[in-house]
Backbone bond lengths (Angstrom), bond angles and torsions (degrees), N, CA, C in turn:
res aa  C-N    CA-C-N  psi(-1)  N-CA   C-N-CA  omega(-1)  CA-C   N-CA-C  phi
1 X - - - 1.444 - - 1.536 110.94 -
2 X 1.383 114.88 -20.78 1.917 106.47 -164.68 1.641 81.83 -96.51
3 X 1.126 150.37 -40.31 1.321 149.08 -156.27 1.861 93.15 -66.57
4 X 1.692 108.19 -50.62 1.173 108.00 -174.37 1.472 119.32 -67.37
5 X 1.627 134.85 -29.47 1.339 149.70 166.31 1.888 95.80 -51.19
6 X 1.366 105.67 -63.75 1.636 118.83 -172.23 1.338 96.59 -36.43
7 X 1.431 117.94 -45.91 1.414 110.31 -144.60 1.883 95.32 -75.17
8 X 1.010 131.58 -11.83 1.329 135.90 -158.86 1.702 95.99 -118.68
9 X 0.844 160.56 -0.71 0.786 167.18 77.01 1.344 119.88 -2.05
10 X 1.280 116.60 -74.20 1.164 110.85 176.68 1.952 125.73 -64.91
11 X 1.457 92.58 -8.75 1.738 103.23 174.77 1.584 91.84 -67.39
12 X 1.387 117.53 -66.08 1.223 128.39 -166.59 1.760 108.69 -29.79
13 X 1.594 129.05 -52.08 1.102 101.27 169.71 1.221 135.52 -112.66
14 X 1.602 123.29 169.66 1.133 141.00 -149.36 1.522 111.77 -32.42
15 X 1.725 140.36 130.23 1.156 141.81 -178.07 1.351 108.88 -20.95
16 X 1.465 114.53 -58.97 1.642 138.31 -144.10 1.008 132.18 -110.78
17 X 1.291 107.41 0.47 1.448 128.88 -156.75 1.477 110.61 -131.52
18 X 1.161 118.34 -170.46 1.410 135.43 -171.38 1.580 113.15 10.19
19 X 1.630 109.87 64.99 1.430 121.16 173.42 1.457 115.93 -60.52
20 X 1.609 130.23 -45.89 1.328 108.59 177.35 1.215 130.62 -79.70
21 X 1.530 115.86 -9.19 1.559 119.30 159.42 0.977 123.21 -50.37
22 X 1.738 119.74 -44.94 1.344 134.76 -160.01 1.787 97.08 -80.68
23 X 1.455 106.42 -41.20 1.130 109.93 171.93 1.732 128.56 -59.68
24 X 1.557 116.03 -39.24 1.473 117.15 154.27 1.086 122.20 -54.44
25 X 1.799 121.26 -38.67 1.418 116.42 -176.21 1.324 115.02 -67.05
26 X 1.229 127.66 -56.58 1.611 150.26 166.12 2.107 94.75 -34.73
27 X 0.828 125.59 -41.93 1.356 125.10 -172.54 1.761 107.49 -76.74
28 X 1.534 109.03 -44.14 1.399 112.99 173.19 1.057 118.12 -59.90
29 X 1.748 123.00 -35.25 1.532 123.73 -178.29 1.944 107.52 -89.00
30 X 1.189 107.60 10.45 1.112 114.63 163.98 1.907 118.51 72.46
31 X 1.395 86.49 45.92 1.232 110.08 174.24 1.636 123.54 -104.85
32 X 1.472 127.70 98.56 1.347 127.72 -167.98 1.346 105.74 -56.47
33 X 1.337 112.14 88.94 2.070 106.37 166.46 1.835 113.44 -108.75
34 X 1.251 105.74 141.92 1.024 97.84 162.67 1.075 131.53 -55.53
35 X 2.003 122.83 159.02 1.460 126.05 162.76 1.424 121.15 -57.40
36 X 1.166 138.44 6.93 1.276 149.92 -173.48 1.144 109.13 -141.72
37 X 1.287 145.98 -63.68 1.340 145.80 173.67 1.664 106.50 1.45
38 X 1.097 125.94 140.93 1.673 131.24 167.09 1.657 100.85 -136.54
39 X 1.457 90.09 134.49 1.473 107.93 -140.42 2.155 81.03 -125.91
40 X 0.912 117.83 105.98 1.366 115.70 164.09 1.630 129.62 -79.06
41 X 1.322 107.33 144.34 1.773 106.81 171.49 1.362 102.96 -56.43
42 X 2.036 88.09 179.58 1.580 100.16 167.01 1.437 95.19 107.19
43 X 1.306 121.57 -54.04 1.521 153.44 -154.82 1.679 98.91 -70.33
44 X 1.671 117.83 166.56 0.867 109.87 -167.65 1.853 98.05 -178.69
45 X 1.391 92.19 112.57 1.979 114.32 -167.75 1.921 95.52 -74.57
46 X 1.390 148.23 107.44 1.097 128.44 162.78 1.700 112.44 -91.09
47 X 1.111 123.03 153.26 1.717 129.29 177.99 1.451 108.35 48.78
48 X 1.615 100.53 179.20 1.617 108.54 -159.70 1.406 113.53 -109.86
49 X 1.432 114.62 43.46 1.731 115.03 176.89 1.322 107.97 -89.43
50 X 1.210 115.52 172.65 1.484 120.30 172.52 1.578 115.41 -68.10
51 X 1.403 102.36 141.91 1.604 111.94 175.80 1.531 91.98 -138.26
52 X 1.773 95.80 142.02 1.625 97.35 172.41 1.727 91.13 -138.40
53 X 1.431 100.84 142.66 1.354 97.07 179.69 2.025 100.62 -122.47
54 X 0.887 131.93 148.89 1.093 137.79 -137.50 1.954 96.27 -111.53
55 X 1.228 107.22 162.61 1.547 113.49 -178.29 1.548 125.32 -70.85
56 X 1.233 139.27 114.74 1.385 149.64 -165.76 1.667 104.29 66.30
57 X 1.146 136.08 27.25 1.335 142.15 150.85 1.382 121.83 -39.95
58 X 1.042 128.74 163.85 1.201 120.65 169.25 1.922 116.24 -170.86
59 X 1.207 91.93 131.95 1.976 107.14 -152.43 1.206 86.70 -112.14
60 X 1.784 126.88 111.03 1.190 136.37 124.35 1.404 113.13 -14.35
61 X 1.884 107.83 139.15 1.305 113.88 156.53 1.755 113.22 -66.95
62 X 1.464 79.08 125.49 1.761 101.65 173.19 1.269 117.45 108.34
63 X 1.252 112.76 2.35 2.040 111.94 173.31 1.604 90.38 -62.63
64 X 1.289 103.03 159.23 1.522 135.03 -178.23 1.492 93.89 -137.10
65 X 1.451 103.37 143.26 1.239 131.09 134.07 1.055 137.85 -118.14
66 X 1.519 131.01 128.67 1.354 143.52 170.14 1.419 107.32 -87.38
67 X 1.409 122.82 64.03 1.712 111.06 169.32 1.589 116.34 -82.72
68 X 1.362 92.19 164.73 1.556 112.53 -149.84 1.639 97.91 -124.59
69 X 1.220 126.40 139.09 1.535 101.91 164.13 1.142 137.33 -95.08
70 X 1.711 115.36 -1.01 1.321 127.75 144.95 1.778 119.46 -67.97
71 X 1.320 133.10 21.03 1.222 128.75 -140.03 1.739 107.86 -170.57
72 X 0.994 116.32 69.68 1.460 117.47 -173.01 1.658 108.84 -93.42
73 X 1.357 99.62 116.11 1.689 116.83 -179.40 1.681 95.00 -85.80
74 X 1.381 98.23 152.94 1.626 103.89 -165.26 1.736 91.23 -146.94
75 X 1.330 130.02 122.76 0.866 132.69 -160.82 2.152 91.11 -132.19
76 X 1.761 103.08 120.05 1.631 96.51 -168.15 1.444 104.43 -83.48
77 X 1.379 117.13 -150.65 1.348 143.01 -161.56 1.467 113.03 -91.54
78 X 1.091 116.32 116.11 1.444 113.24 180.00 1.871 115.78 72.29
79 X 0.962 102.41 48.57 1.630 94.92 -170.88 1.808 89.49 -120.44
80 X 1.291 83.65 161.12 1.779 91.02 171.74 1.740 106.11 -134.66
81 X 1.047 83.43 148.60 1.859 103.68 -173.93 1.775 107.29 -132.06
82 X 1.904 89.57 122.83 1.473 76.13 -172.37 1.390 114.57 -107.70
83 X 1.536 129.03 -157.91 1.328 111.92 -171.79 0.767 154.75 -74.89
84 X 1.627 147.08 120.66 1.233 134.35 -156.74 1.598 116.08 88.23
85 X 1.563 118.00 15.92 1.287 122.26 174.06 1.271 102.60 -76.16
86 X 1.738 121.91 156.24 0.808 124.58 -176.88 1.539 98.07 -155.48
87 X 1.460 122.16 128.42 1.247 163.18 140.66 1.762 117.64 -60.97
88 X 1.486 108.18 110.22 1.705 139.74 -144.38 1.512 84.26 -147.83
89 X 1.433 116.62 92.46 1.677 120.25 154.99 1.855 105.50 -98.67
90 X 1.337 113.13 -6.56 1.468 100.90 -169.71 1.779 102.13 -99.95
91 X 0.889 105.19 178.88 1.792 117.41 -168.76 1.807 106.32 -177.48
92 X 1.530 99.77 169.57 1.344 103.68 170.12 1.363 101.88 -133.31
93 X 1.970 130.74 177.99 0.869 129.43 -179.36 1.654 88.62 -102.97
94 X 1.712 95.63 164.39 1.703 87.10 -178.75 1.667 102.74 -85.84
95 X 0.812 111.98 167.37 1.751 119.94 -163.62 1.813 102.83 -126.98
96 X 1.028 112.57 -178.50 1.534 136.47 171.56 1.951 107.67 -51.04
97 X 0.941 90.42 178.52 1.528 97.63 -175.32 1.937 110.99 -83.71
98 X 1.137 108.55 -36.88 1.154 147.25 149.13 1.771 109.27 -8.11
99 X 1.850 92.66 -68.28 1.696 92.97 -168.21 1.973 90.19 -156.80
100 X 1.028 121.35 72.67 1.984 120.45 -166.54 1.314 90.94 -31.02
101 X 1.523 115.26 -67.50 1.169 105.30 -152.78 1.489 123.71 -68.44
102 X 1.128 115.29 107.84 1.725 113.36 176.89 0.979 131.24 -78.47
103 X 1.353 121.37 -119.44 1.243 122.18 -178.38 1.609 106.14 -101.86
104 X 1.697 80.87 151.27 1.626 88.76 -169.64 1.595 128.91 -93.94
105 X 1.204 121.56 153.85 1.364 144.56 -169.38 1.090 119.71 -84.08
106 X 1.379 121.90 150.64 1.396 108.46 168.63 1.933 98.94 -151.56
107 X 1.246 142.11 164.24 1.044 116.25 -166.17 1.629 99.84 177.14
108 X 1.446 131.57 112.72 1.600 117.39 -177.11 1.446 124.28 -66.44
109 X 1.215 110.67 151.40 1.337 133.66 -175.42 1.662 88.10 -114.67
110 X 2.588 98.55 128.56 1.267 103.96 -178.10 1.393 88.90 -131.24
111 X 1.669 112.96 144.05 1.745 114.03 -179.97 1.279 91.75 -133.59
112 X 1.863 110.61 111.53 1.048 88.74 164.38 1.553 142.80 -105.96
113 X 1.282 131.08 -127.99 1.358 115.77 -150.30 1.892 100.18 -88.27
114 X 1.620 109.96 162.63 1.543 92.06 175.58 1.020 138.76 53.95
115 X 1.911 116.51 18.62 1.294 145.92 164.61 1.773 125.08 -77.46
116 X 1.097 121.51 130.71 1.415 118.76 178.45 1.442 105.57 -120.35
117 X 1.515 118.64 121.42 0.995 143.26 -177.43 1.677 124.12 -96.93
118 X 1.191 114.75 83.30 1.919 111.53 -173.47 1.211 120.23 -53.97
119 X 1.521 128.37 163.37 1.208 140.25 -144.63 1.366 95.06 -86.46
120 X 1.163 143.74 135.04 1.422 154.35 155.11 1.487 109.05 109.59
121 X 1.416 115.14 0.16 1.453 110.34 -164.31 1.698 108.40 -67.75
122 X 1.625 119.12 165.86 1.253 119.33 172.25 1.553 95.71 -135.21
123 X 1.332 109.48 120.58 1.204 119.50 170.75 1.926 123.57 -93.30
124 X 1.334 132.75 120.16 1.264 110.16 -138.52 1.782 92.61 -110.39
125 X 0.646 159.47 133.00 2.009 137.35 88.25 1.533 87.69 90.20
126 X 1.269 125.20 114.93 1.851 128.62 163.07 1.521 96.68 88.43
127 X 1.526 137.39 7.91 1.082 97.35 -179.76 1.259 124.64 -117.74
128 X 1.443 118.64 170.38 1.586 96.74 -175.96 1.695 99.60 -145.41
129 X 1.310 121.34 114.70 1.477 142.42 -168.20 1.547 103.05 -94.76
130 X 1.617 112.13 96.54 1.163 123.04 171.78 1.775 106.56 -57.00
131 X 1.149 93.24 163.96 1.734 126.51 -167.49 1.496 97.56 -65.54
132 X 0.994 107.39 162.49 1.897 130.63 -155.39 1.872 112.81 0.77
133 X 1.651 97.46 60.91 1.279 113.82 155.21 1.337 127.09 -86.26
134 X 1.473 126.11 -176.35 1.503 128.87 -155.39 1.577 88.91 -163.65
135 X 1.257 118.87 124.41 1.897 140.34 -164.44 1.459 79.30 -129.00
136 X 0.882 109.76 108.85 1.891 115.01 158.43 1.571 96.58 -75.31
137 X 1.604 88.11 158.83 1.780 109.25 -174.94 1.500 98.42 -64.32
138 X 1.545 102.85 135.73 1.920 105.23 170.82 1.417 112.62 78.30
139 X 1.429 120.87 12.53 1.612 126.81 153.91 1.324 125.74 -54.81
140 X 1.582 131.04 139.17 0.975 100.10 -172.73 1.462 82.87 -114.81
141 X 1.310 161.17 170.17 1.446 147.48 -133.40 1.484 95.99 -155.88
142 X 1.459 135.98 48.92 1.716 130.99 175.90 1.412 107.43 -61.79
143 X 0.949 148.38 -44.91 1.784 149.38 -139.46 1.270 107.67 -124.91
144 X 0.766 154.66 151.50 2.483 157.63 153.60 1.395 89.57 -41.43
145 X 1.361 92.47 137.76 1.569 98.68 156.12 1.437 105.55 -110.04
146 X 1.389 142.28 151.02 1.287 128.73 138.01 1.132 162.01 -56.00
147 X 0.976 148.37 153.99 1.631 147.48 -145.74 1.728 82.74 -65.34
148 X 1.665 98.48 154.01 1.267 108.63 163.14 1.515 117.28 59.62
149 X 1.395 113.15 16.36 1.812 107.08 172.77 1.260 102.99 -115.75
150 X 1.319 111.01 178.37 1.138 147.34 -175.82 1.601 105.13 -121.51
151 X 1.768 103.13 130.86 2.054 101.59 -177.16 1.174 69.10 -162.52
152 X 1.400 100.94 141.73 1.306 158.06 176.36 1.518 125.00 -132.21
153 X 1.246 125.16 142.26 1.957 124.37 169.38 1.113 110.68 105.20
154 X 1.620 117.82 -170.49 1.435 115.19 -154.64 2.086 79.53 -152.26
155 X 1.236 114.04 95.07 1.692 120.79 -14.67 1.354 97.05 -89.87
156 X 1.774 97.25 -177.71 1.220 127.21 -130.55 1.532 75.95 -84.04
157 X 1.378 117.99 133.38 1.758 112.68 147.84 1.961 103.18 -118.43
158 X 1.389 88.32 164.37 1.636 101.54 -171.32 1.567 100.73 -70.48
159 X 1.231 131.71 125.51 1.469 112.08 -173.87 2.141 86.61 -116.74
160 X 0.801 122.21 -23.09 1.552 113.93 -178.70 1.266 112.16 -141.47
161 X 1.770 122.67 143.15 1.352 124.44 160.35 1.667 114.63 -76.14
162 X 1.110 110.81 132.35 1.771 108.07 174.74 1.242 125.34 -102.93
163 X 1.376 132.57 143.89 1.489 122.17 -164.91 1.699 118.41 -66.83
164 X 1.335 103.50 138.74 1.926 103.61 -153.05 1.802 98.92 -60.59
C-alpha cells in the first residue's frame, strides 16, 4: 500500500526535478536507490519485490516496474533507461486449452553496469543484460544478452559485439 500512495505522489512532482526527494521517498517504500541515481516521474513501482537501482543511473520518465517478491530486479551503476521502459519479472506457464494461461512465474531481471536501455523497451522475467550493452528503442528483451552487445527486435536478438 505505501509503494502504491508513493507512486502518486511521486506523479505529483515535476518529471525532472526534485531527484533527492524522489530519492528519500523511494528509500521509505523500501526501494534500494542510489545516493545519486535520478529517478524521473511519469514512472510507476507496481507490488512489493525488491528493486535496486544502481549509482549515477538514471530512469527516464515512464519506466515501470512490475516487482515481484519472489523476483528481485537489480538495476547496475551508471546505466540509463529511457522512456517508457518497462521491467516484466512475472509470466505464466502455458496451460491446457481450457485456460493457456497457468500458473504463474516469477523470475529476476539483471542490468548490468554501464548499460543503455532504449525508449519503449520491455525487458522480461530470466533475464540478465550484461554490462556496457545497448537495447535499441522497442526491444522486447526474452533471453541474456552479453556484456558489451548490442540487441535490437521483438525479440531482441544480439545483432553486434561492441568494444568493451
Amino acid at each position: 500500500m505505501l509503494r502504491h500512495l508513493l507512486n502518486f505522489v511521486l506523479l505529483a512532482l515535476p518529471p525532472s526535478r526534485c531527484f533527492g526527494l524522489r530519492r528519500l521517498l523511494l528509500k521509505l517504500a523500501r526501494i534500494d536507490v542510489a545516493n545519486d541515481a535520478c529517478v524521473c516521474g511519469g514512472g510507476w513501482i507496481y507490488g512489493r519485490g525488491q528493486l535496486s537501482i544502481g549509482k549515477g543511473t538514471w530512469l527516464s520518465p515512464g519506466a515501470v516496474f512490475y516487482t515481484h517478491p519472489d523476483a528481485a530486479i537489480q538495476i547496475g551503476d551508471r546505466c540509463d533507461i529511457g522512456p517508457e521502459v518497462r521491467f516484466i519479472p512475472g509470466g505464466h506457464l502455458i496451460a491446457s486449452a481450457h485456460r493457456r494461461a497457468g500458473q504463474g512465474t516469477a523470475r529476476r531481471i539483471s542490468v548490468g553496469n554501464g548499460t543503455w536501455i532504449g525508449a519503449g523497451s520491455q525487458i522480461l522475467g530470466g533475464v540478465e543484460i550484461g554490462e556496457g550493452c545497448v537495447i535499441a528503442a522497442g526491444a522486447v528483451v526474452t533471453r541474456d544478452v552479453p556484456a558489451n552487445s548490442l540487441a535490437a527486435g521483438v525479440p531482441a536478438v544480439v545483432k553486434r559485439q561492441l568494444p568493451p
